[in-house]
Structure formats: structure tokens, C-alpha cells
C-alpha positions as CSV (number, residue, x, y, z in Angstrom):
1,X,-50.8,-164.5,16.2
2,X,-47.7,-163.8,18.1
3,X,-46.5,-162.5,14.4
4,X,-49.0,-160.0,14.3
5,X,-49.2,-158.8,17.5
6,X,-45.3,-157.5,17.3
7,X,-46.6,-156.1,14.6
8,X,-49.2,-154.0,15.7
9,X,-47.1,-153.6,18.2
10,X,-44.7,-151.9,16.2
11,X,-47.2,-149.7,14.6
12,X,-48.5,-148.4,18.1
13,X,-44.9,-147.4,18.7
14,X,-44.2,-145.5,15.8
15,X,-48.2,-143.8,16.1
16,X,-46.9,-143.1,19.9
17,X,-44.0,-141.5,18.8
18,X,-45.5,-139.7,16.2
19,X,-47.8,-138.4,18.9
20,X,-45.0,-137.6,21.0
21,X,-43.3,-135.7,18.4
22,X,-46.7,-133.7,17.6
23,X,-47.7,-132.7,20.9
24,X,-44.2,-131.3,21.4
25,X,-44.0,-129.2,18.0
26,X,-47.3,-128.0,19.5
27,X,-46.6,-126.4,22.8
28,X,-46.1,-122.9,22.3
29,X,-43.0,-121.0,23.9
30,X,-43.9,-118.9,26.9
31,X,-43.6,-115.5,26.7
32,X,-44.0,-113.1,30.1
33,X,-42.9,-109.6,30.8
34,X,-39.4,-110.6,31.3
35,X,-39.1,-111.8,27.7
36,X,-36.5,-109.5,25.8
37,X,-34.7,-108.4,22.4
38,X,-32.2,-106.0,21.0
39,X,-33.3,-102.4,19.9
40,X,-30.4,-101.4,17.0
41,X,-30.5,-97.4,16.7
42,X,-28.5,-96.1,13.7
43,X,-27.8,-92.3,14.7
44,X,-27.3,-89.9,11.4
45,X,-24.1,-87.6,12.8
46,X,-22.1,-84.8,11.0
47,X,-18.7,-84.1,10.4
48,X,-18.8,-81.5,13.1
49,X,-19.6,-84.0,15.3
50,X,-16.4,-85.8,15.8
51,X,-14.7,-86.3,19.2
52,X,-18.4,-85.4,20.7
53,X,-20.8,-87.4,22.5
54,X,-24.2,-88.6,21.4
55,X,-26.5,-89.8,23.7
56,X,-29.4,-91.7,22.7
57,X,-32.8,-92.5,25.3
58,X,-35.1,-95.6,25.0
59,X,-38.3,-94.8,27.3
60,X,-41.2,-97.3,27.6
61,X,-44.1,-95.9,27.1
62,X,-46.4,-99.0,26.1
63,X,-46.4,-102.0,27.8
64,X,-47.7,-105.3,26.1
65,X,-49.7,-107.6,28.6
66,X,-49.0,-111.3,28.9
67,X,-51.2,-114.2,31.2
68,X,-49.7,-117.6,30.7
69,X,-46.9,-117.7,28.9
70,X,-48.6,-115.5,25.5
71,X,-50.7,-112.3,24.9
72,X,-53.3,-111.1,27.2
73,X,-56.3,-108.7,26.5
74,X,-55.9,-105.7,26.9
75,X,-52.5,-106.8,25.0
76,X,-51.2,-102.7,25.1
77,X,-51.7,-101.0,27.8
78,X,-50.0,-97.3,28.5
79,X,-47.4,-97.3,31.0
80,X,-48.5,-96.2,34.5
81,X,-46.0,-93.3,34.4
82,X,-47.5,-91.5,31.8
83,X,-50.9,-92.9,31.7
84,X,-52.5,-90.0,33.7
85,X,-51.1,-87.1,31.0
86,X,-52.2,-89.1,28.3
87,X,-55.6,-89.4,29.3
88,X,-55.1,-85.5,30.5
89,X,-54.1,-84.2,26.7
90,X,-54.8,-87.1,24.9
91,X,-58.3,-88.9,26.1
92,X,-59.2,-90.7,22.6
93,X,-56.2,-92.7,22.9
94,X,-57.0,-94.2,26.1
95,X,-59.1,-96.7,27.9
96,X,-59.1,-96.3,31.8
97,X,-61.8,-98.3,32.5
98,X,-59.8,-101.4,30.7
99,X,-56.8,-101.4,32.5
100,X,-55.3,-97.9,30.6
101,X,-55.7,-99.8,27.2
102,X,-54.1,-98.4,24.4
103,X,-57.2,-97.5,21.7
104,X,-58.1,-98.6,18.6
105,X,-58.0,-94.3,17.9
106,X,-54.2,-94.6,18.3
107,X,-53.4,-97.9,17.2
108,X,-55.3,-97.0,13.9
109,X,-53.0,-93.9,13.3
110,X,-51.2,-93.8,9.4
111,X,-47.8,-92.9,9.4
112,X,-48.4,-91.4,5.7
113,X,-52.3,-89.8,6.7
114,X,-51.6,-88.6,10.2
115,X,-47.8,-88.2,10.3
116,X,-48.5,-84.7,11.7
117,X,-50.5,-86.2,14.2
118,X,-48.4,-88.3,15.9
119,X,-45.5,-85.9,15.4
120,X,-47.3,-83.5,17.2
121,X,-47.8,-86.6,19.9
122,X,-44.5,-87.7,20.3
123,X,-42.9,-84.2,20.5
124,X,-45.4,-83.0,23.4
125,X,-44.9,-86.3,25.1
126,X,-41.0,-85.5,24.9
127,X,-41.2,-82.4,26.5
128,X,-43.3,-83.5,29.0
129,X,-40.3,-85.7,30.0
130,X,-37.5,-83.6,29.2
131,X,-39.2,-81.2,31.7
132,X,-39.1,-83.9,34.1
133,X,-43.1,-84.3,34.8
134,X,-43.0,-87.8,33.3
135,X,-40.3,-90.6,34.6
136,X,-40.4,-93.3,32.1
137,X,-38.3,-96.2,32.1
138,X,-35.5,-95.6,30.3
139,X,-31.9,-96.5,29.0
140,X,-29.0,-94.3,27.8
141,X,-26.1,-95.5,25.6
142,X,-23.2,-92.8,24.6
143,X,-21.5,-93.4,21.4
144,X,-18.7,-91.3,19.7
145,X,-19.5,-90.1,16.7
146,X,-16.6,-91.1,13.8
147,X,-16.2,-88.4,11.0
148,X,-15.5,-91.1,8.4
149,X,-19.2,-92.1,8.9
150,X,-22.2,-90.5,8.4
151,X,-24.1,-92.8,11.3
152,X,-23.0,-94.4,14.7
153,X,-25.2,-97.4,15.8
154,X,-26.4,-97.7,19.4
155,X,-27.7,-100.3,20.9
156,X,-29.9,-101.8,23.3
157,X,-29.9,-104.9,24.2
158,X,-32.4,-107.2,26.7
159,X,-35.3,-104.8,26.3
160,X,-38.6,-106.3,27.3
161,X,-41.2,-106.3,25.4
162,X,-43.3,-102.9,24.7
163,X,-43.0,-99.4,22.7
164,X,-40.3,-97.0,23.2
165,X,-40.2,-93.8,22.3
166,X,-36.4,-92.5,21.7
167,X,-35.2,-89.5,21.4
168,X,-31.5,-88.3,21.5
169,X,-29.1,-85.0,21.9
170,X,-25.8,-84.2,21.1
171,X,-24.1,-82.8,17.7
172,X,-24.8,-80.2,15.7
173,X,-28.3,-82.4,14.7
174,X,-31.5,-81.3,15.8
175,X,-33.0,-85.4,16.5
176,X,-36.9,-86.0,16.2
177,X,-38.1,-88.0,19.0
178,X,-39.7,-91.5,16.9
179,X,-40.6,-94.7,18.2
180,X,-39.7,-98.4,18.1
181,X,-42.1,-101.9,19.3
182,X,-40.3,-105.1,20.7
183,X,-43.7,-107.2,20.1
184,X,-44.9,-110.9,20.3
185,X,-45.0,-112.6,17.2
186,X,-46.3,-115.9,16.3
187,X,-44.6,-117.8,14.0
188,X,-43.3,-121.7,13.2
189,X,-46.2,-122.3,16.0
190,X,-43.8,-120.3,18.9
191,X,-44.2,-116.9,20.7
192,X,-40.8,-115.0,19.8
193,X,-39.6,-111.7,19.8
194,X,-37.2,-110.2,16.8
195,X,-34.7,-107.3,17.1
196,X,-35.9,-104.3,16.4
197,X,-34.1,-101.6,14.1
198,X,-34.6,-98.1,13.8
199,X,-33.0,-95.1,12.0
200,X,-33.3,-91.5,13.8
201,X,-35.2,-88.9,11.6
202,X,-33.6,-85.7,11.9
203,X,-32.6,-81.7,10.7
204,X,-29.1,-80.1,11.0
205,X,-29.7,-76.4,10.4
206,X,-26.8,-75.5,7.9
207,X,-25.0,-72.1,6.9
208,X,-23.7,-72.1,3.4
209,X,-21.4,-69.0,2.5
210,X,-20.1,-67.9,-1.0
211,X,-18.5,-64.3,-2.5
212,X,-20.7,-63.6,-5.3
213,X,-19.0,-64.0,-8.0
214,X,-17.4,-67.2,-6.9
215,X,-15.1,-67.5,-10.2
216,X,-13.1,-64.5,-9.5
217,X,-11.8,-65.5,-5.6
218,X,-8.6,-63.2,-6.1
219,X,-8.5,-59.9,-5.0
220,X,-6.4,-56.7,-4.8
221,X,-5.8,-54.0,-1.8
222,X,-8.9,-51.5,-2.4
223,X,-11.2,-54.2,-3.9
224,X,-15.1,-54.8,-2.8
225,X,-16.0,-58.3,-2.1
226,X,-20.0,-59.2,-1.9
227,X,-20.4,-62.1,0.2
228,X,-23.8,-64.5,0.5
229,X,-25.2,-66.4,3.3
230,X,-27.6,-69.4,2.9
231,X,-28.8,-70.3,6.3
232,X,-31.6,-72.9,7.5
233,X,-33.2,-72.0,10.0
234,X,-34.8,-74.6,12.1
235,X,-37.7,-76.3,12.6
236,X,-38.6,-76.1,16.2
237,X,-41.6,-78.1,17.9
238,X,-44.3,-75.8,18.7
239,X,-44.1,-76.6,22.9
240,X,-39.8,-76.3,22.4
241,X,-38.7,-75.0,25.9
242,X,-35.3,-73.4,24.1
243,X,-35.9,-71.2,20.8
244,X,-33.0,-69.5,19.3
245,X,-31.5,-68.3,16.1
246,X,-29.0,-66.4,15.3
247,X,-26.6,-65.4,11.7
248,X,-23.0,-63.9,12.2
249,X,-19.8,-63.4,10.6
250,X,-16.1,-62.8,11.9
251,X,-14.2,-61.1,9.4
252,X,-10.1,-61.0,9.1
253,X,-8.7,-58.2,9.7
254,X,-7.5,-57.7,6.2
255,X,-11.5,-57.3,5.7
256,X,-13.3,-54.3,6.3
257,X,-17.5,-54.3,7.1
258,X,-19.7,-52.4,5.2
259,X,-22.4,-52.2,7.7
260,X,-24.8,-50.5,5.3
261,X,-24.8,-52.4,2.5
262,X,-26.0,-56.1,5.5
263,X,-29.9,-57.5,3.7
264,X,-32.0,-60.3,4.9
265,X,-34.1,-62.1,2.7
266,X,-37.1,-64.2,2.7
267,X,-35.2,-66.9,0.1
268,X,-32.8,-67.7,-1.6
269,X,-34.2,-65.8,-4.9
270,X,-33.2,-62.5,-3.5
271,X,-37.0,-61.4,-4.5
272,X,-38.3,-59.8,-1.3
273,X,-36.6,-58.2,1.7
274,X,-37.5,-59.9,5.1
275,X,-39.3,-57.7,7.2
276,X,-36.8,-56.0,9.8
277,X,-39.3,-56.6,12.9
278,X,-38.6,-59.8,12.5
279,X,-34.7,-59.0,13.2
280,X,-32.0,-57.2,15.0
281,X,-28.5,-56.5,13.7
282,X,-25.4,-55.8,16.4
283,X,-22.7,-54.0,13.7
284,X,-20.4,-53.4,16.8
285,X,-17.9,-55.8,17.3
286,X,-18.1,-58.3,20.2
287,X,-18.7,-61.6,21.3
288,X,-20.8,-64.4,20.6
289,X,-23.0,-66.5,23.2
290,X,-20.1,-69.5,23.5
291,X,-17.2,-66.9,23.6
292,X,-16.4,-66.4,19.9
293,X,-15.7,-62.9,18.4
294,X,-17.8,-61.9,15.5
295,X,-17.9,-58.7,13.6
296,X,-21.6,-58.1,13.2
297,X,-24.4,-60.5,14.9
298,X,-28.4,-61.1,13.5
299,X,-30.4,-62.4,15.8
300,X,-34.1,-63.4,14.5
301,X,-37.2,-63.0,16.5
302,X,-39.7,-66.3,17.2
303,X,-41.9,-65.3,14.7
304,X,-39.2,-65.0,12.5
305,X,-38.3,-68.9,13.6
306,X,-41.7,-70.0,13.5
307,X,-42.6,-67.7,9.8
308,X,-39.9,-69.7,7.9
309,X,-39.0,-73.0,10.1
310,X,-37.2,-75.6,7.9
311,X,-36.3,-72.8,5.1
312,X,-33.5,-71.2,3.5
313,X,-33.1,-67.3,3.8
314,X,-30.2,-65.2,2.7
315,X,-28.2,-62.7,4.3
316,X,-25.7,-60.6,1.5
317,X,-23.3,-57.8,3.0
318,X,-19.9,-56.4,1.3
319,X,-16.5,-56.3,2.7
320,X,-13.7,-53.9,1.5
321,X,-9.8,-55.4,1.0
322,X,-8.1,-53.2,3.5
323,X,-4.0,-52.7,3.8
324,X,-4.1,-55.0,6.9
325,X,-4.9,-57.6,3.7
326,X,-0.8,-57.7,3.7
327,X,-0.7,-59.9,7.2
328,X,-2.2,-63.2,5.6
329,X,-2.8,-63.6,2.2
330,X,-5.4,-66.2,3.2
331,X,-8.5,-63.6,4.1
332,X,-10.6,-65.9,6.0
333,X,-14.1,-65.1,6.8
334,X,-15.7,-67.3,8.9
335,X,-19.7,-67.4,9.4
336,X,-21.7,-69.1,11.7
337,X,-25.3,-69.7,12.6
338,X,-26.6,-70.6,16.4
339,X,-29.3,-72.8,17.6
340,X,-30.0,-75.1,20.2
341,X,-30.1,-78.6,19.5
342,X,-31.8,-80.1,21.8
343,X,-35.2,-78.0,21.6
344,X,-35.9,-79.1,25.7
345,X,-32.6,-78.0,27.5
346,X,-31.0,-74.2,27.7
347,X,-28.0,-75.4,27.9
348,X,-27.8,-77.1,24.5
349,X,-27.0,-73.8,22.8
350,X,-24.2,-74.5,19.3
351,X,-22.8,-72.7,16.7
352,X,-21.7,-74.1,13.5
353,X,-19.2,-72.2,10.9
354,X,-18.8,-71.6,7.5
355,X,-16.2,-70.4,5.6
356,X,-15.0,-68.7,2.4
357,X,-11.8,-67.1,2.0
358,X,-10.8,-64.5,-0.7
359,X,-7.0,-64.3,-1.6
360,X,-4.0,-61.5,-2.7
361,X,-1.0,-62.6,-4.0
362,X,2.7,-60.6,-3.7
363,X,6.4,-60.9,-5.1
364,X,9.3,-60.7,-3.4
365,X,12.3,-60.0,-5.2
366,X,16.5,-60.0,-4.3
367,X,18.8,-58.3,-6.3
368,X,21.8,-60.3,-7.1
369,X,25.0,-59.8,-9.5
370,X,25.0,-62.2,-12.2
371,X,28.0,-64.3,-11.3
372,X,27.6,-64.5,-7.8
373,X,24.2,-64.5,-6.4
374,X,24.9,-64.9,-3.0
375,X,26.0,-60.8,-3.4
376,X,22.8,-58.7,-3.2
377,X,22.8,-55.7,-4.6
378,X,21.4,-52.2,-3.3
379,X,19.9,-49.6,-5.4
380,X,17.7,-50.7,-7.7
381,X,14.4,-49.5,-8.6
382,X,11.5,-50.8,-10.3
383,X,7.4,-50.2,-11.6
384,X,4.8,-52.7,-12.0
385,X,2.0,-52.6,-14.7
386,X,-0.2,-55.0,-15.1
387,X,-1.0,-55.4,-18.4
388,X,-3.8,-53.7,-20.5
389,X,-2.8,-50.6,-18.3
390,X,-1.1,-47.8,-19.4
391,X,0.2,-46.4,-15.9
392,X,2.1,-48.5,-13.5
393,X,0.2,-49.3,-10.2
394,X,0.8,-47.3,-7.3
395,X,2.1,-48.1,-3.5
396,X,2.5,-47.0,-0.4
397,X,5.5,-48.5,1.4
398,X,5.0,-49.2,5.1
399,X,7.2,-47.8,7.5
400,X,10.0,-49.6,9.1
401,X,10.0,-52.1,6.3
402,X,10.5,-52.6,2.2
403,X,7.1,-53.7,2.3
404,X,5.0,-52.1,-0.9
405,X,1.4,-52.0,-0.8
406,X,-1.2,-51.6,-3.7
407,X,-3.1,-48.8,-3.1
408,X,-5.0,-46.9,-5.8
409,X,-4.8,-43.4,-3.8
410,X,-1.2,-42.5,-3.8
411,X,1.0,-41.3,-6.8
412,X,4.0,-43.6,-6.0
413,X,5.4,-45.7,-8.4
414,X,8.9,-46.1,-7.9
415,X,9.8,-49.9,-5.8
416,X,13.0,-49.7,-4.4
417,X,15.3,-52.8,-3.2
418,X,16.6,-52.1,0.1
419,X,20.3,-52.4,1.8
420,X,20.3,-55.7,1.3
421,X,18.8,-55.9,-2.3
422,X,15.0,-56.7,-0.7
423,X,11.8,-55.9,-2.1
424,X,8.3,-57.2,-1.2
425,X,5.5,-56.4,-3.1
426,X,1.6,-56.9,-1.4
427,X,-1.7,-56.7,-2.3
428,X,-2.0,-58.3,-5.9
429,X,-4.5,-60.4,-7.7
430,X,-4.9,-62.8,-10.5
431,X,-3.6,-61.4,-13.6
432,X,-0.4,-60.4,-15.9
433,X,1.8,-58.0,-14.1
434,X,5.5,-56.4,-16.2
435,X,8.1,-55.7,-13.7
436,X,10.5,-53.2,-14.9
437,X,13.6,-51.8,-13.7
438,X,13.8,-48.6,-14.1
439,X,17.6,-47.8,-12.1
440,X,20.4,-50.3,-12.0
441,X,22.4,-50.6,-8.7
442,X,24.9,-49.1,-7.5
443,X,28.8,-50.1,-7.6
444,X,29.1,-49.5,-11.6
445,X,26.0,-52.6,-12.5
446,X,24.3,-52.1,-16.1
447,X,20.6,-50.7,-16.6
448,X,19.2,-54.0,-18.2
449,X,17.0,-53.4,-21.5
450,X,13.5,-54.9,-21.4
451,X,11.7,-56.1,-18.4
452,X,10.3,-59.5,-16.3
453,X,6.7,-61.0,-17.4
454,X,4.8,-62.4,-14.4
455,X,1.8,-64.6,-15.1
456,X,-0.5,-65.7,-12.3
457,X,-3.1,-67.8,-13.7
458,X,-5.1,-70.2,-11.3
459,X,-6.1,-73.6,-12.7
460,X,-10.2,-74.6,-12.5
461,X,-10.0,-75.8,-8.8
462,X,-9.9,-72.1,-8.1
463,X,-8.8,-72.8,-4.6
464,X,-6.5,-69.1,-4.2
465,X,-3.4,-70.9,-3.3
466,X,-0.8,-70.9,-5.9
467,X,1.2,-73.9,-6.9
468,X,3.3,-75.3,-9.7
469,X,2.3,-74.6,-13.0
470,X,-0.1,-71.3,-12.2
471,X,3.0,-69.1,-12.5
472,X,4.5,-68.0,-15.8
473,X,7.8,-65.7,-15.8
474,X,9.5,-64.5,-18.9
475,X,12.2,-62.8,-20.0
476,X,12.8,-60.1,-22.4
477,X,16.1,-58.1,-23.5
478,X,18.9,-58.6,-21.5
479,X,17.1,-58.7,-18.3
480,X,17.1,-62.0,-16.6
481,X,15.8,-63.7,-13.4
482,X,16.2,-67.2,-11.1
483,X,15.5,-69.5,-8.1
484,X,11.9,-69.0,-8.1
485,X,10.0,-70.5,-5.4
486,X,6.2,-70.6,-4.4
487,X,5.9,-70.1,-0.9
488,X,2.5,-68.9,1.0
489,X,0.8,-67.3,-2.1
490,X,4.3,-65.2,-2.6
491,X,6.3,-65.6,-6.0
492,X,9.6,-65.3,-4.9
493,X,12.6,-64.7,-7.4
494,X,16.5,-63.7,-7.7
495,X,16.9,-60.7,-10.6
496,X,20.1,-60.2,-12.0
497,X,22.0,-57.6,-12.9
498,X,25.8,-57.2,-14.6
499,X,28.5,-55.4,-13.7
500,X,30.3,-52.9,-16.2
501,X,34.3,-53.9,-17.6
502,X,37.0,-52.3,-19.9
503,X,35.1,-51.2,-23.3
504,X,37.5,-51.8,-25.9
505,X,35.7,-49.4,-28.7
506,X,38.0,-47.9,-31.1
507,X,38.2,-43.9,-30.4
508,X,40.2,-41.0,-32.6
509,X,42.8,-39.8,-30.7
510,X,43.2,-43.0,-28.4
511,X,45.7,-45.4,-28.1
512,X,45.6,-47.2,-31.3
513,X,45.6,-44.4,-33.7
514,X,48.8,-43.0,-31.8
515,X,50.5,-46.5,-32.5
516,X,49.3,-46.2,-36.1
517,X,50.7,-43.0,-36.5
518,X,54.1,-43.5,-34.6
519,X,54.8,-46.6,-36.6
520,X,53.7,-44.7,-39.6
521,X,56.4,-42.0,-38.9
522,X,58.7,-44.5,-38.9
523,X,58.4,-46.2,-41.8
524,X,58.5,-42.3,-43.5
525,X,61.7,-41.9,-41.6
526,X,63.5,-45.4,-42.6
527,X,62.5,-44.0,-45.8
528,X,63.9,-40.7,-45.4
529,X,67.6,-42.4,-44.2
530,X,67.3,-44.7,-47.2
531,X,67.1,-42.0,-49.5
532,X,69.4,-39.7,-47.9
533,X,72.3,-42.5,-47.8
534,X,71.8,-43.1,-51.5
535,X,72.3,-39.4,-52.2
536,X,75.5,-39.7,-50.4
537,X,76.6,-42.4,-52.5
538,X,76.3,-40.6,-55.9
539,X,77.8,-37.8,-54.5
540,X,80.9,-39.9,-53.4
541,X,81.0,-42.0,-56.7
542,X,81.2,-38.5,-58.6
């Protein structure tokens, strides 16, 4: 008996602990407004961005109700802050009579079906903060931006439970306000709360500039180049408090405007002309809203903004290669497009630029004697013809220099060396060019025959700065050339030249035939004695 009651006794125990271990895996962890998690925000940025500041908001605008220890009806209720506007603008989404419930009407909204919807929602309800009419609870994390990334991840951590819309400024992006949940979730028989993760949606208005015809990139003095501007222009939210766009372009001096020839388009097709109500042009010279000089300015009207939000126009305009092309050989000409970022602030005004440079190339030349090259060598004068031509091209020199410079309306041909044997020639493009010397320097040097072959031939990269291997020089006759260098799109060579000696060409008259002739002589006269003496003899034998 005593058997058998241990035993049972023994099974109570294990059924007790059983039931211990059941009713423990059964009570359910509390959950109350103080319960928290981590909102991860992954930020897109741009490579303008780095070294500037991004500042991300989290603002409650939900809150989820809780009685002991889980969820309460009404579980969502809209935060007292902004309870009043919603039921102001937005009365289907809200029940004041149940404790400002959140809806079924809002709850029930697709994020496919009614995307416009509640963009429309949570851009309104943005402003409405921005424009400080709404305080919402809120937390802001600054992050710098690294260009090596395309996204910096802010985050917040302890966040109680509820929606949050966030929204963000900073960049060159324009950020879309969106909207992240830290809700109750039942699972493994517990109330818990998971991290929540979000990516910002976003639009970066964008410039994109090219010469049209962007295989030929080379230019000479006197040359037209036709430029062509993409730009975005962007998608502002209907209630935006800042609305601004404008196109410009800051040419190099080397550059000269056509303002005539400056045409807006609807796309990128080129197809049809955008009306010019919907634009101004400045074509004087000046400077831009954050202090940067531009050479003509297009600002577009809202209804140009609003008529082609999110779209691509084009802008096309010439330029002229002028003689100030000589000062860099690098023509940059930068564009740029300006916007506001941050659709709710005025003082979120940017400008982002673009780029594309056209290029001349030059030769610079020293005149050196052939066995000592560290002797220059005054004098000398050349042409250039680049080939297929029949004339040589024609400069103008500028004054106080022995700077040439191609231009097609003078008559001057001749390129001199200077005092020191120096001659720089400006102004050329891509091509085969024969350099010729035409007069030899003075202090008795020899006219070389034939002439110099310069080759510039840019590889596919096409980038207008020359580097080994794009450069071809030959020789021909007895002209010859050395030390060439590359140096800032200049081909840069020593041409050599030889000095005249004795000529030792057999004359009449001259030295040689005077020996000939004197030895000659005497030979006849040895002969002469000899015969004379033997005539003497016979006489004396007689």
C-alpha cells in the first residue's frame, strides 16, 4: 500500500509540475505604452551629398491602445496632436465619438489601389507640420552622408509602439514623407514588438549635359559647338510652400553665347517647342540665387512645374570657340539646374551642376642646333597644313608674345621662332597637321628638305586630354625633331637644324687644278732639261 502510494505520489508530482510548466508557458508578456523597438531608416543619398548633413524625423501620428498588459479596443487611435485636423480635412478616417479611433476607411487603404490617396494624405499632413500647426512627437537623427554609398542608415531606437510618419531634408534629394508601424504581435503565445525597417522613397531632379555630336569633342578657334540639356524637373506636392525651377549654364571664357540660337523643349525628342509663357530667359550675364555666375539663366513658371512634373525637357543653345579658347585648353561648361529640396522650407533652395567640356590642342616648338640642344636658335620660320588642305592655316600672333592663334580671318601664315628659338602654336583640334620650315636660322644653319608629320588621334575613351600613344610624329628628308613631351593637351618638341662647314666640291680654276697644272709643268720641264742635256752631250762627243 505504502508501494503504491509513493507511487501515485510520484505521478502527482510530475502532473504538478507539468501544470506548473503549462500555466507558465501560458501567461502572456505584458505590453503597455512604454513598450518599445528600433525603427532602421535606410536614406538613398547622392554623390553630391557628401560632407552634408541629412536629417531624418520620426513623428507619431498613431497611437496603439493597451489595458492590461495587451491590446485594447479602440487598439489605434490618432494622436491627440493632430486629431482635430484630421477630422477637419479628413472626417472618414476618424472616429471621435470612440476615443479618435482610427477607421476601418483608413485602415482599409491599398498601397497598390489608393497609393495616390494616401500620398496625397501624408504630404498635406507634412505640411501641415512643417508649417508648424501640428506638434507631433518626434525624433531627429543626423547622419553624414558617405559618397562611396548610395544610402546612410538612421536609426531610432526605444520607440514606443504606434505609426510614424517620417520625412527627411537635406541633399540634393527631394524625400517623400512615408510611414513606418511599431505594432503588437502575438506570437510563441507572447505580446512582442519587432524592429521595424523602412527605405525612404524619393526623386533627385537631375541635369544631364552633352555637345551634340559627342564623338567629335575636339575643337578649333572659330568652331560652333551645339550643346544639349536634359533636365528633370520636379515633382512638387500640390500644397508645396517653396516652388522653384530654374536651367542655367556658365560658360568659359574661351566660349562665346549664341543667345539666339537658346530652345526649350517639351521632351527629349526635340518634337515640339515648349510654350515661352511658360518661361523667361536672362541672356545678360549675372549671378545666380546662391552666388554663382552664370551666363544666361531660364527660369520656368509653376505651370510650367506643375505641366511637366517628374519629366525630362531639353534645352539646346550653341557656343562659338573664341581666341580667349588659348587660356585653358580645358573649355569647361558648367550647367546647373535649381530647386528646393525640401518642398516646406524657403530656405532649402540648391543647385546641382553638370558638365561637359570641349577641348583645343597646341604645339610648342624650340629651335635647337643639332649637336648641342641646349643652343636655341633664332630665326626660323614655319606653316602648318593640316592635311587634305591645300593652303596652310592662318594665325594671328598675340601681342607681347610668340603666341599663334588659329583663326580663319587673317591671311598670315608665316610662324616665327622668337629670340630664344620659341614658338607656341594655339587653337588646334584632332587631326593630321605638316609642319614645315619654310627659313632656316640665322648664324649660317641649313634650310632642311622635307617637313614634320604631327598626328593627334584620340583613343575610344574620347576624354580630350592627350596622353601616350595618341600622338604620332614623323620625319621626312633631312628634317628631324626630339624630346617630345605631353604636357596640358600641348605637344611639345625640340626641331633641329645643322649648321653649314667647308664644302670640299671640286671647282675649275680652284686649288686642285692649279696643283695639277704646276706639277704638270714640271714634269714638262724635267723633261725639257733632260733633253737639252742630252743634246749637249752629242754635241761634245762630236
Amino acid at each position: 500500500m505504502k508501494k503504491i502510494s509513493k507511487q501515485i505520489s510520484k505521478i502527482f508530482i510530475v502532473i504538478f509540475s507539468m501544470l506548473l510548466i503549462f500555466n507558465v508557458s501560458s501567461v502572456n508578456a505584458k505590453i503597455d505604452e512604454n513598450t518599445t523597438a528600433n525603427i532602421i531608416v535606410t536614406v538613398p543619398v547622392a554623390k553630391e551629398d557628401k560632407g552634408k548633413t541629412i536629417t531624418v524625423y520620426a513623428h507619431k501620428i498613431i497611437e496603439v491602445n493597451t489595458v492590461n498588459g495587451g491590446p485594447a479596443n479602440p487598439i489605434f487611435t490618432w494622436s491627440n496632436n493632430i486629431a482635430d485636423w484630421v477630422n477637419t480635412n479628413y472626417s472618414a478616417y476618424i472616429d471621435q465619438s470612440n476615443g479618435n479611433a482610427v477607421t476601418d476607411t483608413f485602415m482599409n487603404l491599398n498601397n497598390t489601389t489608393d497609393k495616390d490617396i494616401i500620398k496625397k494624405f501624408y504630404h498635406e499632413l507634412e505640411s501641415e507640420i512643417k508649417k508648424g500647426n501640428l506638434t507631433t512627437d518626434s525624433q531627429t537623427v543626423t547622419s553624414d552622408s558617405d559618397m562611396e554609398t548610395s544610402t546612410v542608415t538612421v536609426n531610432f531606437n526605444a520607440m514606443n509602439m504606434g505609426q510614424y510618419l517620417i520625412t527627411a531634408k537635406g541633399g540634393v534629394n527631394i524625400y517623400h514623407p512615408t510611414s513606418i508601424a511599431i505594432l503588437p504581435i502575438y506570437e510563441n503565445d507572447d505580446w512582442i514588438t519587432k524592429d521595424a525597417n523602412i527605405t525612404l522613397k524619393y526623386e533627385k531632379p537631375s541635369i544631364i549635359k552633352n555637345v551634340a555630336n559627342p564623338t567629335d569633342k575636339t575643337v578649333n578657334i572659330g568652331d560652333t559647338v551645339s550643346y544639349v540639356l536634359t533636365p528633370t524637373v520636379p515633382n512638387y506636392p500640390i500644397n508645396a510652400l517653396s516652388k522653384k525651377f530654374v536651367v542655367g549654364d556658365n560658360l568659359s571664357k574661351g566660349l562665346t553665347l549664341n543667345t539666339n540660337s537658346i530652345t526649350v523643349y517639351t521632351d527629349t525628342t526635340k518634337n515640339t517647342v515648349m510654350d515661352s509663357k511658360l518661361f523667361s530667359i536672362n541672356k545678360t550675364p549675372g549671378i545666380t540665387s546662391l552666388n554663382s555666375p552664370y551666363t544666361f539663366e531660364i527660369t520656368f513658371t509653376d505651370d510650367a512645374i506643375k505641366a511637366y512634373a517628374g519629366t525630362q525637357i531639353c534645352i539646346t543653345y550653341d557656343a562659338l570657340v573664341n581666341k580667349d579658347a588659348i587660356i585653358i585648353d580645358d573649355l569647361k561648361n558648367i550647367s546647373y539646374i535649381g530647386y528646393y529640396n525640401d518642398p516646406y522650407e524657403k530656405n532649402s533652395y540648391i543647385e546641382i551642376p553638370d558638365n561637359e567640356n570641349v577641348y583645343t590642342y597646341g604645339i610648342d616648338l624650340k629651335k635647337v642646333d643639332s649637336t648641342d640642344q641646349t643652343k636655341t636658335l633664332a630665326g626660323a620660320e614655319f606653316t602648318l597644313i593640316k592635311q587634305g588642305e591645300q593652303k596652310p592655316l592662318t594665325f594671328i600672333k598675340r601681342e607681347s608674345s610668340n603666341d599663334y592663334v588659329f583663326d580663319t580671318t587673317t591671311t598670315n601664315t608665316t610662324l616665327a621662332v622668337d629670340n630664344n628659338g620659341l614658338l607656341k602654336i594655339y587653337g588646334l583640334d584632332e587631326g593630321t597637321y605638316i609642319l614645315k620650315e619654310t627659313k632656316a636660322p640665322i648664324g649660317g644653319y641649313i634650310l632642311p628638305s622635307g617637313d614634320i608629320t604631327i598626328k593627334i588621334q584620340e583613343t575610344d575613351e574620347k576624354n580630350g586630354i592627350l596622353e601616350n600613344g595618341e600622338v604620332t610624329i614623323t620625319a621626312k628628308g633631312t628634317s628631324e625633331y626630339d624630346d617630345i613631351l605631353l604636357e596640358n593637351n600641348h605637344i611639345k618638341l625640340n626641331v633641329l637644324n645643322t649648321k653649314g662647314g667647308d664644302f670640299n666640291l671640286p671647282v675649275t680654276g680652284g686649288t686642285g687644278t692649279i696643283l695639277f697644272t704646276l706639277g704638270g709643268l714640271m714634269v714638262m720641264g724635267s723633261a725639257v732639261m733632260v733633253v737639252f742635256r742630252n743634246r749637249k752631250t752629242k754635241d761634245a762627243t762630236r
